[in-house]
MINUKE-137112 format. One record per residue: residue in one letter; x, y, z of N, C-alpha, C in turn. Coordinates in pm, whole numbers, plus 32768, in hexadecimal, padded with zeros to 4 digits. Each point is the difference from the previous one (the first is absolute). Layout:
BEGIN
AXYZXYZXYZ ...
END
This chain:
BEGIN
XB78D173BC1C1803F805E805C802280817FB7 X7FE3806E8043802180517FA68089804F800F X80307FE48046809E7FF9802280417F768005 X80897FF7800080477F907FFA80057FF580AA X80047F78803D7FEC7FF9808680A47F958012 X80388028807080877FD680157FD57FE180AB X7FE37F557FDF7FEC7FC980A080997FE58026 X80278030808B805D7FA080697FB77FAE806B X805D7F897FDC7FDE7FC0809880668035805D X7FE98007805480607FF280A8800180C27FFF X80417FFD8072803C8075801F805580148059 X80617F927FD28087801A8067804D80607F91 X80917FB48016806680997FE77FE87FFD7F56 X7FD07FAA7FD180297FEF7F527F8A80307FB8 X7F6E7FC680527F6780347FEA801680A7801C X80058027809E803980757FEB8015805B7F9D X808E7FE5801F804D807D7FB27FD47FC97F4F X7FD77FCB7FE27FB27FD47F707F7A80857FF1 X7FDB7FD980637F71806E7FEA7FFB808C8043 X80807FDD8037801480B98019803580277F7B X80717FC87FD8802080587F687FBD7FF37F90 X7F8D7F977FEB7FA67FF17FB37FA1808B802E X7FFE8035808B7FB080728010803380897F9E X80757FE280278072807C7FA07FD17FEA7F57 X80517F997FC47FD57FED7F9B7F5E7FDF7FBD X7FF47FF180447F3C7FC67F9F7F9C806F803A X8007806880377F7E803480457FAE80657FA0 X7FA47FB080067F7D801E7F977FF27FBC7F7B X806E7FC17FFD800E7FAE7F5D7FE07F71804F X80297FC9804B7FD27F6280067F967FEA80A0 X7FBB7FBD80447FB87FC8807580787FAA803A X8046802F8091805B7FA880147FDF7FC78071 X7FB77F6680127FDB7FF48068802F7F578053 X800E80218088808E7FC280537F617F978061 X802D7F807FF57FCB7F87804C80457FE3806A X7FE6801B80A580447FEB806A7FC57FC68057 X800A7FB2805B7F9D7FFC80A380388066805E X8056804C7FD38023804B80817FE080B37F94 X7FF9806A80737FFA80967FA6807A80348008 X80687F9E802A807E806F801A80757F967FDB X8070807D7FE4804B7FB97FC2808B7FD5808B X7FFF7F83801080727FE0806080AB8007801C X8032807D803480887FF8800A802C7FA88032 X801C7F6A7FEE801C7F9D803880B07FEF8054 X803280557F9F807F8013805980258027808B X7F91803180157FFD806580A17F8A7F788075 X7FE07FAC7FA67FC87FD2806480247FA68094 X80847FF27FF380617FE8806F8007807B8056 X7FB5805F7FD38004806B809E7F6E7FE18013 X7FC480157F9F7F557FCC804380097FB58071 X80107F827FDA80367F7D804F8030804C80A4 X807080407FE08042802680647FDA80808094 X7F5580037F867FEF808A8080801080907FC3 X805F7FEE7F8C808B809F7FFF7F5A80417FAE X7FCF7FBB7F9C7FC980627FAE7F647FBE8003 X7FA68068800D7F837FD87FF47FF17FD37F65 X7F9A7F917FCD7FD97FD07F927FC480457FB8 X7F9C80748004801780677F93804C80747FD3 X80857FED8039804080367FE480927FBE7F7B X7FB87F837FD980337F8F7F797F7F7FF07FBD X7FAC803180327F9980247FB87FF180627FA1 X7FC87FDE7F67800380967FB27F787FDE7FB1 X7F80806D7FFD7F957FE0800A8006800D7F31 X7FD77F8B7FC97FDF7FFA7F9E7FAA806E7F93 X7F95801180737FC880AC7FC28041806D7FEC X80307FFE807E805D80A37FEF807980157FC6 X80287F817FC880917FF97FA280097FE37F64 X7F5D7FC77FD67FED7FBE7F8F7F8680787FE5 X8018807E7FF57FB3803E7FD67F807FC87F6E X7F8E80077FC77FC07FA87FA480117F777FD6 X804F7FAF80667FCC7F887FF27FD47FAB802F X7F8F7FB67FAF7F807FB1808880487F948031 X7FDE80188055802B7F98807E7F927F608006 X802E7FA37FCC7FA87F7B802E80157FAF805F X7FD78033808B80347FB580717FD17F7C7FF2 X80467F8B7FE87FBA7F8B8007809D7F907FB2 X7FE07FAA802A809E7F8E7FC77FDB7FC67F9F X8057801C7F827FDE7FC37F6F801B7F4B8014 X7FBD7FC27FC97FAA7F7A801480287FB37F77 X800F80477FB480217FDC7F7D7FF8803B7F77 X805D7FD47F928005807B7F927FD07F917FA0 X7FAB80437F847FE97FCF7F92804480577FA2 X80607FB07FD0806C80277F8F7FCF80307F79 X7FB37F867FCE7FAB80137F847F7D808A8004 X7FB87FD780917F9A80797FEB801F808A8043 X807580138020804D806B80247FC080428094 X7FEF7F9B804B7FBD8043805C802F7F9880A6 X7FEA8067806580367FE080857F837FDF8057 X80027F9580497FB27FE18048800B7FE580B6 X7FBC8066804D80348003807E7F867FC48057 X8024804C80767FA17FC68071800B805F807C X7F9D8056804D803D8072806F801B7FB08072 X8003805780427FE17FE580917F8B7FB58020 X7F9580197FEC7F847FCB80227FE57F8E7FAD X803B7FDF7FB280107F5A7FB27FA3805B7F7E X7FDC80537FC97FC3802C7F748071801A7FC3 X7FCA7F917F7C80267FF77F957FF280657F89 X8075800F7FAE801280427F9D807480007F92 X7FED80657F7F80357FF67FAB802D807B7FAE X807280097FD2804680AB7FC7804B7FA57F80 X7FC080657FAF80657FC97F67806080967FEF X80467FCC7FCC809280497FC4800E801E7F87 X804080447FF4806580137F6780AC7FF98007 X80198020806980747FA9806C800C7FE28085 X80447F958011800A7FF2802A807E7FBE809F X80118035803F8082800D803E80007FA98095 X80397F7B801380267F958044804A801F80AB X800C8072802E804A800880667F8D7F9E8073 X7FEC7F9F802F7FF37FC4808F803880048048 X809B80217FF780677FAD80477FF67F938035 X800E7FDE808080217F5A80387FC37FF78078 X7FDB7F71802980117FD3809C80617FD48049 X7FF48000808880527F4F8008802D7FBD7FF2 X808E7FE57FFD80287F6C7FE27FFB7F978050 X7F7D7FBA801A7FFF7F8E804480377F64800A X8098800D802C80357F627FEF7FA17FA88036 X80237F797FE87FD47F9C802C80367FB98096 X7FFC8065804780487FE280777F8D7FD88084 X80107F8980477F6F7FD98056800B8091807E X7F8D802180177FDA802C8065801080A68000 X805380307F447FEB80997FF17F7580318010 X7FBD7FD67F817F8F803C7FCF7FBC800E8085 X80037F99808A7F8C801B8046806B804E806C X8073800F80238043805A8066805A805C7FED X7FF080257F89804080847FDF7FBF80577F98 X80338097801A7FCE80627FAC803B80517FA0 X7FC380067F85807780617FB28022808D8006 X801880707FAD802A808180077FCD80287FA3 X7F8C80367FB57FE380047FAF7FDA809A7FCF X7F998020807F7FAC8074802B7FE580748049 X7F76802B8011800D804780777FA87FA38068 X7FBB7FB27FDD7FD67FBD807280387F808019 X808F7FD27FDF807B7FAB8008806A8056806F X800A80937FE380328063805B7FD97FFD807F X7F808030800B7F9C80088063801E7FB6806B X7FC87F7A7FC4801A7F92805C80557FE28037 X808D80067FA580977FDE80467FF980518063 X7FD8807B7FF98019807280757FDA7FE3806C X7F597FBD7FFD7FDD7FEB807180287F77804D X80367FCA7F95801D7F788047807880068048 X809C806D7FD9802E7FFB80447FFA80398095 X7F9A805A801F7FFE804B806B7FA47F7D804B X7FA47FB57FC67FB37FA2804A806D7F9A8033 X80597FCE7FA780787FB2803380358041809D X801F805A7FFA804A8060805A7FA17FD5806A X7F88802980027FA2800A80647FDB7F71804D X7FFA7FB47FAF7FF07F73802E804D7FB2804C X80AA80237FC680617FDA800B801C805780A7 X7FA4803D802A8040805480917F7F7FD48080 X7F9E7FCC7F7F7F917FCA807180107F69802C X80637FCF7FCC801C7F8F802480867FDF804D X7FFA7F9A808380897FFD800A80437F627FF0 X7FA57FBE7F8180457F7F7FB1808D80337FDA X80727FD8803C8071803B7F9D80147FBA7F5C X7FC17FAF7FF480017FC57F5D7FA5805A7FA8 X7F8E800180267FB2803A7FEA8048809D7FDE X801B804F8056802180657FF8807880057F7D X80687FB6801880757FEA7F8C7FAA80027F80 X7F747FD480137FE47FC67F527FD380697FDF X7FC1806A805D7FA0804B7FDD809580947FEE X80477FE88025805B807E7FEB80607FE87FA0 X7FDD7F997FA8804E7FC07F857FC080087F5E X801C80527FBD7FCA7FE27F858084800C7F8B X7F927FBD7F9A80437FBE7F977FD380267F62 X8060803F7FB27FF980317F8180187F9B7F94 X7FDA7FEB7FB580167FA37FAB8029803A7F75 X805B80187FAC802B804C7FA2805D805E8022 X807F80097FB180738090802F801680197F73 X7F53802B7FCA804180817F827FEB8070802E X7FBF803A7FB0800080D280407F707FC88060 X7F9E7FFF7FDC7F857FFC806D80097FA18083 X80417F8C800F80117FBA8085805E80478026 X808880447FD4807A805480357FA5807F8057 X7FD680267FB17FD280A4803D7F917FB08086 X7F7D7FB17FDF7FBE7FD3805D806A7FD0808D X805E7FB17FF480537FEB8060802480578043 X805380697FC88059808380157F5580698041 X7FB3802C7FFD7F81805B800680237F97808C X7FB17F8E7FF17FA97F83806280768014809D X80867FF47FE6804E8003803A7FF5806E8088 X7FF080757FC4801980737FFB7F5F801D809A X7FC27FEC7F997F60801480697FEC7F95806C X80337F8C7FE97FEB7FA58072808480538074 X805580187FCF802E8024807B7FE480808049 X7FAA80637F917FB98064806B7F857FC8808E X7FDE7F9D7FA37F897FA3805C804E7FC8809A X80567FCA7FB4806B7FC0808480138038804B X8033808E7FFE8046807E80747F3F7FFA802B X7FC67FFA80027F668007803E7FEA7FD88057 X803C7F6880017FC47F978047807C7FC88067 X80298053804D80397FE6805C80017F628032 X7F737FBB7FF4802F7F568036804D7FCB7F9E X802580167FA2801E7FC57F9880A480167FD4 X80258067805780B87FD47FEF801D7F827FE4 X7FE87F96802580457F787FEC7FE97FED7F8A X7FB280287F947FB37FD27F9E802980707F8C X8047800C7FFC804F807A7FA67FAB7FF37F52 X7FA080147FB57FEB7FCB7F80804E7FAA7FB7 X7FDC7FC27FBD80897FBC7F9F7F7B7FED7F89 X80A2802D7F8D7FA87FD27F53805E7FBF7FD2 X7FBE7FAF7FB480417FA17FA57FE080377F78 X807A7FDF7F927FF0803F7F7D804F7FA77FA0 X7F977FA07FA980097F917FCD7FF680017F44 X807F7FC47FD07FDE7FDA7F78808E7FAB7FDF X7FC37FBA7F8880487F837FA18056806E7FE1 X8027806F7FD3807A802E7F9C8075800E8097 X807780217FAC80797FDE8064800180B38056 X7FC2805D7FCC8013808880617F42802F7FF6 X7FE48081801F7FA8803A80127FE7806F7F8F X7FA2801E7FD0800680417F82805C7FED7F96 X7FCC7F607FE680537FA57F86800980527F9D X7FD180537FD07FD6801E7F64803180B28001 X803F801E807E800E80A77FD280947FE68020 X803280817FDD80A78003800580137FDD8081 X80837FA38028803B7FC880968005805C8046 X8049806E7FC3801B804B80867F92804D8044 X7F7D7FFD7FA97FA0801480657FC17F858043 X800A7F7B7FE07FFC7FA8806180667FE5804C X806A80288008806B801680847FDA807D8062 X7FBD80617FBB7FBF806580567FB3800B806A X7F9F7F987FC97F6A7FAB802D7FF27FAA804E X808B7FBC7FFA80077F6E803B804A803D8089 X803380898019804F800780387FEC80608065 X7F7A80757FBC7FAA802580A07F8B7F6D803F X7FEF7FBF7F9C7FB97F8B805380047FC58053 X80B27FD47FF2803D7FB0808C800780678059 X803E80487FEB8001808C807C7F84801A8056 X7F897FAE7FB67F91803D80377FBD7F678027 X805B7F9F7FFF7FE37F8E80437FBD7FB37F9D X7FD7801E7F977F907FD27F9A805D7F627FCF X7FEA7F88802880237F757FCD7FF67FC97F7C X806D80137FB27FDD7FC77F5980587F99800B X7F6E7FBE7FAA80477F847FE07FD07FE07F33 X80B17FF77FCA7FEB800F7F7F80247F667FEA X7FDF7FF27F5D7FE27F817FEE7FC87F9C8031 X7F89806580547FB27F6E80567F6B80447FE0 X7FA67FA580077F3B80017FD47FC77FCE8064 X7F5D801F7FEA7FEB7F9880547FAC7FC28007 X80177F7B80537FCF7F7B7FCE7F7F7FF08028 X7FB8803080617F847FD680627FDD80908052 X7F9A80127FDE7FC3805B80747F887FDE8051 X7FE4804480767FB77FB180517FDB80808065 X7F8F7FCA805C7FC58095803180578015807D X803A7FD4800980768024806D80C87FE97FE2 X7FCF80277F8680A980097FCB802D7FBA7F74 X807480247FB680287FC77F8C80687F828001 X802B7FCA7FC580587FB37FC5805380217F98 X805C7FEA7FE88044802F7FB480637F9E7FB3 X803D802F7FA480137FAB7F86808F7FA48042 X80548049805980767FAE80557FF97FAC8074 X7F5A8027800E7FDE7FAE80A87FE88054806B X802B807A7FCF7FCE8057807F7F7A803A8008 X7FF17FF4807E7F647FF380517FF380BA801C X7FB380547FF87FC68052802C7F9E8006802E X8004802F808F7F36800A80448009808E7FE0 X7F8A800E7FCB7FAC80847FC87F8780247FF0 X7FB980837FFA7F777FEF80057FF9805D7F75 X805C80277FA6801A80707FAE80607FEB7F84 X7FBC7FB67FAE802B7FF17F737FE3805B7F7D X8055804C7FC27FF5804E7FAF80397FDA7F93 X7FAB7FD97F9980197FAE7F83801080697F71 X809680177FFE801A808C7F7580557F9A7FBF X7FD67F877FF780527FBB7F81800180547F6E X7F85802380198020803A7F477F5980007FE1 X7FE180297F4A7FB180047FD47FCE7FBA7F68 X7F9D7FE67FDC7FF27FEB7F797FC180327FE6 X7FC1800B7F477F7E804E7FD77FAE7FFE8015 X7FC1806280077F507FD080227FBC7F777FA8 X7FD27FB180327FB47F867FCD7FC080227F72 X7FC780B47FF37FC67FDD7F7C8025800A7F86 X80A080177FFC80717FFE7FB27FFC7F837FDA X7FE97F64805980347F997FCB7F4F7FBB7FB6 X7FB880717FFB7F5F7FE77FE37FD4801B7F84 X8067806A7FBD800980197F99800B7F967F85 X80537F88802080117F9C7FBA808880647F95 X8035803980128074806C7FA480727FD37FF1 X807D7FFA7FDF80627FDC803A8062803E8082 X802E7FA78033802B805C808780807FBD8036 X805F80698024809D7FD4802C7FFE8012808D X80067F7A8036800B800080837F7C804A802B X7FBF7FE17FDF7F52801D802F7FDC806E7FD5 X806D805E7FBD7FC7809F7FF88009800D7F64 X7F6F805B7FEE7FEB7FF67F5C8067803C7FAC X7FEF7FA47F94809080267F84800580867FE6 X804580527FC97FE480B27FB980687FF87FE4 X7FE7802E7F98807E80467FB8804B8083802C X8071800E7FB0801080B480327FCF80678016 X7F8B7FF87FC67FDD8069800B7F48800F8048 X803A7FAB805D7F887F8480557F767FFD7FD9 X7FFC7FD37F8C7F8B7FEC7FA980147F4B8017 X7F757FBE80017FF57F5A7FF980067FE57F69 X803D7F8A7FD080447FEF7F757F727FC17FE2 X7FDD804D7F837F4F7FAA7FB47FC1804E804B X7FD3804980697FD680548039801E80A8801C X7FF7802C7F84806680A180197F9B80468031 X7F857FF0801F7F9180448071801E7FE2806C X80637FAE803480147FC9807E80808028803A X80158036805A809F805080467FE87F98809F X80618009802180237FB080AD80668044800C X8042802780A3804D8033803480187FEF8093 X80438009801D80147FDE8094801F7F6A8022 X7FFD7FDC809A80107F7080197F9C7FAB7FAE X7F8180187F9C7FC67FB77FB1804C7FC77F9B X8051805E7FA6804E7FDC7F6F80707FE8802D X80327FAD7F8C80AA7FD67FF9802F80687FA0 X802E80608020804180737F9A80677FF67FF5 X803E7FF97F81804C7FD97FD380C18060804B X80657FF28028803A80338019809780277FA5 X7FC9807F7FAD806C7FF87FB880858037802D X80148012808B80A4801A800E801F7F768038 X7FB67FA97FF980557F87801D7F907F737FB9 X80397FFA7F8B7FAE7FDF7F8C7FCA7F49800D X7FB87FC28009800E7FA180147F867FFD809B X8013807980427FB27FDF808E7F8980548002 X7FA2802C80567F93803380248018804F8075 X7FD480617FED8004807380967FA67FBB8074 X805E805180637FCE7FC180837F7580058004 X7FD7801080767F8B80138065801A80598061 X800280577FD67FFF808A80627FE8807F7FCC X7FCB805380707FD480687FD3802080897F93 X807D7FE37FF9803B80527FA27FFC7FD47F86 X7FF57FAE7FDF7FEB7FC47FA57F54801A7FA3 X7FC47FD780777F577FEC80127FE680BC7FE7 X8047805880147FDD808B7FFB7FF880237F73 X809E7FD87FC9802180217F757FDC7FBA7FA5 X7FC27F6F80137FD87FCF7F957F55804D8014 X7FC48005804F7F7A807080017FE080697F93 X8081804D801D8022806F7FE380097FD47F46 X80507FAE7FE5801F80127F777F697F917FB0 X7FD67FCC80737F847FC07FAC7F8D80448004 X80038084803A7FC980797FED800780567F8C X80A480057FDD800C80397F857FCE7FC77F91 X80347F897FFD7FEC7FA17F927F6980177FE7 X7FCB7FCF80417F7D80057FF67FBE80AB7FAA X8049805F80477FD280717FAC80157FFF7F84 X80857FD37FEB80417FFE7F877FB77FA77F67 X7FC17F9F804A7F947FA87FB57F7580767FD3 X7FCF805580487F9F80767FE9804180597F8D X80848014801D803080707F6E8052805E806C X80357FE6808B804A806E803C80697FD38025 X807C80177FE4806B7FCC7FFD80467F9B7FD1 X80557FC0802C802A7F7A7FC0801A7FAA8062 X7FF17F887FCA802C7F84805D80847FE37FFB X80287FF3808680947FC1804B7FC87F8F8044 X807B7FA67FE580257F85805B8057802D8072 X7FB57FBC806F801B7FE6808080897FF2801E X804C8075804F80BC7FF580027FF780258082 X80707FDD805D7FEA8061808B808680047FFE X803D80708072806A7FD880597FF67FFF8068 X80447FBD805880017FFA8081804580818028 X7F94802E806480278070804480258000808A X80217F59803E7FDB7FD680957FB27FC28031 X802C7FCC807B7F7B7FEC80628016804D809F X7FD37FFE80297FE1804080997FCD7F9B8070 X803F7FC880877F997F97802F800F808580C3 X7F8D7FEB7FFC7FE3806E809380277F72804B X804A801580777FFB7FCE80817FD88013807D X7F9B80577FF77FEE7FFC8072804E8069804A X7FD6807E805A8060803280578044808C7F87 X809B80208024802180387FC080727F8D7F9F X7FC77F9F7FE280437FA17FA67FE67FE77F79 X80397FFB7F967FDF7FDD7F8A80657FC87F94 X7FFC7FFE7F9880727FA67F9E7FBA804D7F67 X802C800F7FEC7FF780367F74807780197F95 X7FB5800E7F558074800D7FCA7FF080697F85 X7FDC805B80077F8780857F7F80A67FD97FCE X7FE27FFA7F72805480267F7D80BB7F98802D X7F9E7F9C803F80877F69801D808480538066 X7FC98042803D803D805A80817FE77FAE8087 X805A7FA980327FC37FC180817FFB8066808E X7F907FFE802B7FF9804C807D7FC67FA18077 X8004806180827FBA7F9480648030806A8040 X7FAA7FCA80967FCC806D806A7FA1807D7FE7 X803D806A80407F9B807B80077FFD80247F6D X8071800E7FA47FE2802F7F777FEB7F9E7FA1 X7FE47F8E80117F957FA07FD47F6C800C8029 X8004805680827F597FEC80207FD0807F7FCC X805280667FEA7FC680867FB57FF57FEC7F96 X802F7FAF7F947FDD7FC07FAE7F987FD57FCA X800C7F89806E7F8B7FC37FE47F7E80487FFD X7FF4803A80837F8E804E80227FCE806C7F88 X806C80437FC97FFA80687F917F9A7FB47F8D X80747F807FD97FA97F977F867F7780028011 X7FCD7FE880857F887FB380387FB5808F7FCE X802A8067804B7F8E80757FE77FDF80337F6A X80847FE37FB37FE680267F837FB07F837FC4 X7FFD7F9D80167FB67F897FD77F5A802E7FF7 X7FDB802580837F997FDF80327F8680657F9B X7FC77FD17FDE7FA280647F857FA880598079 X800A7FFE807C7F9280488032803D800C80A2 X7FB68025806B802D8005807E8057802F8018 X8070801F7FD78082802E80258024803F8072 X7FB5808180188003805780747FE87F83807B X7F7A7FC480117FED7FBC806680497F83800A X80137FC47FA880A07FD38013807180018032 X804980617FE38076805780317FC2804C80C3 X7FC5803C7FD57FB37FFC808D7FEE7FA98083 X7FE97F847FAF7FDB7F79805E80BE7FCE802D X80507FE87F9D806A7FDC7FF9805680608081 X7FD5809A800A803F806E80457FCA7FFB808A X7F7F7FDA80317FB47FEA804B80297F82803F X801C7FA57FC580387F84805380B1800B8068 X804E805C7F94806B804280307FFF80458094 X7F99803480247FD6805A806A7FCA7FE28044 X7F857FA57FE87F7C7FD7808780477F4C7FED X7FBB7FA880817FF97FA380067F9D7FBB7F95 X802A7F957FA67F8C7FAB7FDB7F9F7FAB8021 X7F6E801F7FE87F907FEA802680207F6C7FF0 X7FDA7F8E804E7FFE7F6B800F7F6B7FE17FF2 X7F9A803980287F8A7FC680167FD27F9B7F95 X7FB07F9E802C7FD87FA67F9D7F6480358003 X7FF580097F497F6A80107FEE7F867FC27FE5 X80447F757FE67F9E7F807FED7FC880227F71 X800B80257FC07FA880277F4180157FA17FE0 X806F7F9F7FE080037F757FB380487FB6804F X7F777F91801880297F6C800F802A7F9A7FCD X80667F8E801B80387FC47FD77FD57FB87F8E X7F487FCF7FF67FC87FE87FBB7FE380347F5D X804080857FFD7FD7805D7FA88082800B7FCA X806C7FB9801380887FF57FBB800D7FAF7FD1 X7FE97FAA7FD280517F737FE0804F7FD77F94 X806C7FCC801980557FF57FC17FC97FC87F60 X7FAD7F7B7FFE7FD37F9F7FB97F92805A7F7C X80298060800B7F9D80837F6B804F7FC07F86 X807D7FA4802980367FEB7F91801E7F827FD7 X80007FA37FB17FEC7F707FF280927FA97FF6 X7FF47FC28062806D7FD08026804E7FCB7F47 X80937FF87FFB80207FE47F8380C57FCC802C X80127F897FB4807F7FC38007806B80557FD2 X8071800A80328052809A7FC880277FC37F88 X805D804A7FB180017FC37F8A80BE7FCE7FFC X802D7FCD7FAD805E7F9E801680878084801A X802B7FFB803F807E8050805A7FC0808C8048 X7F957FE380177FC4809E8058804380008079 X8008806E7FFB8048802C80937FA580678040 X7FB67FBA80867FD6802F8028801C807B8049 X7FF080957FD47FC18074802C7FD680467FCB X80098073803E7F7680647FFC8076805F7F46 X7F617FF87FAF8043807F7F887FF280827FFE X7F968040805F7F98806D7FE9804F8064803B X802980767FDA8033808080117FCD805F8075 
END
């Protein structure tokens, strides 16, 4: 090679922002080239308005070309790494096979799925993953709506105007709170359907809703929910699903046609393919997220267990802030190995979280400041736009536009139920005190 070549896998937030500042730092001194199946990089935080109607899907869209100025793009899903012969082995779209060697190399996959072992998920429920996980929810709730008014079974109708979230971390919270929100624009539609008012259910093992962020934004959360009729039930799972409703871990029966499965996530499978060592499924790194015996090898994001030194002893979450800045500094690092700068270990502070609700509702906490309502949602919204590496204008646009015109309901049929499935991820026993929900930011 006649340059040093710096492969990423993935291109979520950690692949990303890795090879955007690898664009900054390395351009013309190293080949920096990014292994994806998709060309764009996914704002996954916003995809609870997708879902909801509020925001068209390329507008969480940020096109890989036009942001990653000189670096090649390998659309296709890495298949497997050879450690020893320094080289990545994928597969496209069209099932052709291939192969890219390195001189580094950088681990972001992030994760799938967390598929419990629960009877009757994998085949009747769907996860949150995407844009064609978005898609679908969208259309399925307006098809619910529609079905639910062509019929006058009153059971029938109850099941079909009933859905059910499974997880109350940030992604089942916001899906609930969004989901909430649009079914009842559908409702004011359908005039036969007064009797049949929507109802959601919003389900997890921990004792509140957004177990893992400061309370008082799960007192925030928990508390436009009920207002908005949304049914939680904490410390309860569930036991059985079935194509006409759940079970649940206390005995209670739900008829439903609408299961939304945000338990949570793990690493991508080819983390545990590596044969490497790995904490809690995600590969070992050190501080300065290099693999130990492997200093050609960096991981970041929901792939690695990075080490967490303001609270010594544990590993940083799984979320995006996290997944940005460790990018970012395994970007540096990586230069720093060439002769440009120096290497730092991985430190953060918490600067917050933000959870949108839907409406003019939100909970937030920038710099451990608790807010909620309207100056939680300017907030939030602010975070989101400064987040977003691209779109912004049409963003903000779409968000201002919903304020003013009615939202479009139509269902477009693009993805069928077939083309979701939960089961991308291999069912696996939780591990001894898991508490089931959702981790992902």
């Amino acid at each position: 090679m006649a340059r040093p070549r710096i492969v990423i896998i993935g291109a979520g937030f950690a692949g990303f922002h890795c090879a955007r500042e690898l664009c900054r730092l390395a351009r013309g001194r190293a080949e920096v080239v990014v292994v994806s199946p998709t060309d764009y990089f996914l704002y996954t935080p916003l995809l609870p308005e997708v879902a909801a109607g509020l925001l068209d899907p390329r507008d969480v869209t940020v096109s890989l070309k036009e942001t990653l100025p000189g670096v090649q793009l390998i659309l296709a899903e890495a298949t497997g790494i050879d450690l020893d012969d320094r080289c990545v082995h994928y597969r496209n779209a069209e099932g052709e096979q291939g192969t890219v060697w390195y001189h580094r190399l950088v681990i972001a996959a992030g994760s799938v799925n967390k598929l419990l072992p629960v009877p009757g998920v994998a085949e009747h429920a769907h996860g949150f993953r995407g844009i064609p996980e978005a898609l679908y929810l969208r259309d399925h709730l307006v098809r619910q709506l529609e079905l639910a008014d062509a019929t006058d079974d009153p059971y029938e109708r109850a099941a079909r105007t009933t859905f059910v979230v499974v997880g109350a971390g940030y992604t089942g919270t916001e899906v609930a709170a969004h989901g909430v929100v649009f079914t009842d624009i559908l409702y004011e539609r359908h005039p036969r359907l007064w009797d049949y008012r929507p109802r959601w259910h919003l389900i997890d093992v921990a004792d509140r809703v957004l177990p893992e962020l400061d309370p008082r934004l799960s007192d925030t959360a928990e508390l436009v929910l009920r207002q908005r009729g949304v049914e939680i039930h904490t410390g309860t799972t569930v036991k059985e699903a079935t194509k006409t409703g759940v079970v649940l871990s206390d005995g209670t029966e739900i008829s439903t046609r609408t299961l939304i499965w945000c338990v949570g996530v793990r690493p991508d499978p080819l983390v545990a393919e590596l044969g490497l060592p790995t904490m809690k499924g995600r590969l070992q790194v050190d501080e300065f997220l290099q693999v130990p015996g492997r200093p050609e090898v960096y991981a970041c994001g929901d792939a690695a267990a990075v080490p967490d030194l303001t609270r010594p002893g544990e590993i940083t979450g799984m979320t995006a802030q996290h997944a940005v800045r460790q990018g970012r500094t395994a970007a540096r690092n990586i230069a720093a190995s060439y002769g440009t700068g120096r290497r730092r270990p991985y430190k953060h502070r918490d600067l917050g979280f933000v959870v949108d609700l839907g409406g003019t509702q939100a909970a937030a906490n920038p710099l451990r400041i608790p807010l909620a309502g309207l100056p939680a949602k300017i907030v939030t919204r602010g975070y989101h736009l400064l987040s977003l590496p691209g779109n912004r204008i049409r963003t903000a646009t779409e968000w201002l536009l919903d304020s003013l015109l009615p939202r479009q309901t139509v269902q477009l049929g693009l993805v069928r139920s077939p083309a979701v499935p939960l089961d991308t991820a291999q069912p696996e026993l939780p591990e001894p005190g898991y508490r089931y929900r959702d981790t992902t930011e």
